[in-house]
N, C-alpha and C positions, 0 to 999 in steps of 0.2 A: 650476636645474641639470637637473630631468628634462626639461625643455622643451627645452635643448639638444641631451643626450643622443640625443633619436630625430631630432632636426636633423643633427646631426653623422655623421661616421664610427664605422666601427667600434672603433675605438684609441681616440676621445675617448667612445664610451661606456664601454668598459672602465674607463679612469681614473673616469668617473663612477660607472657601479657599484662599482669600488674602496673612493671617496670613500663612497658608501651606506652601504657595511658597514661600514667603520670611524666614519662616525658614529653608525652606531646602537650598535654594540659600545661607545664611550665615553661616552654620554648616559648619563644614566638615564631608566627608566622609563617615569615620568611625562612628562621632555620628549618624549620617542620617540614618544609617542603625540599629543602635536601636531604632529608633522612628518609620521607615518607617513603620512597621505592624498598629500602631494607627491611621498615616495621610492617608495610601491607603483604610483605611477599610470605612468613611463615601465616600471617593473619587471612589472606587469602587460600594459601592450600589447607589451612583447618577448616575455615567456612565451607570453601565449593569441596571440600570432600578428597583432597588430591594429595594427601601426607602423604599417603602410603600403610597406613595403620589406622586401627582401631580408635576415635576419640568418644572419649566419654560426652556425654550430652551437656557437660557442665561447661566443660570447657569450650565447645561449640557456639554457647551463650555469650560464654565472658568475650570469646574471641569476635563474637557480631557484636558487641558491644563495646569493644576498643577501637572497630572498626566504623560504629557508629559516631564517636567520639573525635575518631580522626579526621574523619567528614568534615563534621563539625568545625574543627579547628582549622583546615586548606580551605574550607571551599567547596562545594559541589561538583563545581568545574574541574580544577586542579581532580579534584579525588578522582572524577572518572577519567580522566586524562592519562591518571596515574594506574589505576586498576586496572584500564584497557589494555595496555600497555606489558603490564602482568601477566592478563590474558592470552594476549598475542603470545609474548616470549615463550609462557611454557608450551602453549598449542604447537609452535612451530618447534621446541624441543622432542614433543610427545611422536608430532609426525617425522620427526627426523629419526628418532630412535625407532619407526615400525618400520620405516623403509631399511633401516640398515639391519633390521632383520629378516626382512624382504631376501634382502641381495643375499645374506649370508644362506639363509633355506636354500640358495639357488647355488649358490659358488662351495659350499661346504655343506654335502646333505650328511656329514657322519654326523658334528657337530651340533646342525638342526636334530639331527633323532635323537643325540643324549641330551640336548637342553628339552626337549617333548616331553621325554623319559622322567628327567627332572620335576617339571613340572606335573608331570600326571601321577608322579609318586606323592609332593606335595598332595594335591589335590587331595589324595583316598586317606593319607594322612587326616589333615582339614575334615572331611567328610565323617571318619571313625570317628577323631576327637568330639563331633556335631552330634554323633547318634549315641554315642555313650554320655553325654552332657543328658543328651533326651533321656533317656534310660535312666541315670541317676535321679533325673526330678521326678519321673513316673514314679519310682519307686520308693523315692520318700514320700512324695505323695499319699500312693498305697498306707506306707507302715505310717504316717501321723492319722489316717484314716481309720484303720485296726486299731488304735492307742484310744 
């Protein structure tokens, strides 16, 4: 379920964070604490920021908030036990994936210039999309102003 949750929209993560808190609220204890690693993990990369996309501010909330809840329900201890741990794992995923880009810049530099390439077209993309956003609101702006 977490693995869809940061797949999906923002409405079918809501019903998943939903589903979260009320199963942790009806378990007990003991079970909570063998699921907790699955339900903190999409709950954590929405909090610290590390989906990979855009989350609406609402759902930011609900997700500190099932997170609060789960706390609650393990423990303080268990919880941070459990979060560190979270931590840890992607930190050492993040730096394992910049060194293997590391090596490939070094072992394959045609590859390295068209994934650059890649990205710096993204980028002016991203960039245009930003100033023509700007530009639209100027200018409605402008014409509600004139009305």
């Amino acid at each position: 379920m977490g693995k869809i949750a940061l797949q999906m929209e923002a409405v079918q993560m809501k019903i998943i964070f939903n589903c979260f808190s009320k199963i942790s609220s009806q378990i007990s204890r003991d079970d909570c604490l063998h699921y907790v690693p699955e339900i903190l993990l999409p709950l954590y990369k929405v909090c610290e920021g590390f989906s990979g996309k855009v989350i609406p501010d609402d759902i930011k909330q609900l997700a500190e908030e099932v997170r609060e809840t789960i706390k609650n329900t393990i423990g303080i201890q268990n919880f941070v036990q459990v979060y560190s741990e979270i931590r840890k794992n992607l930190k050492v995923k993040r730096d394992k994936r910049k060194q293997e880009e590391k090596v490939m810049a070094v072992v394959n530099t045609m590859r390295n210039a068209k994934r650059k390439l890649r990205i710096a077209a993204k980028h002016r993309a991203n960039k245009k999309r930003k100033i023509m956003t700007m530009k639209m609101g100027r200018w409605v702006h402008q014409k509600q102003r004139t009305m």
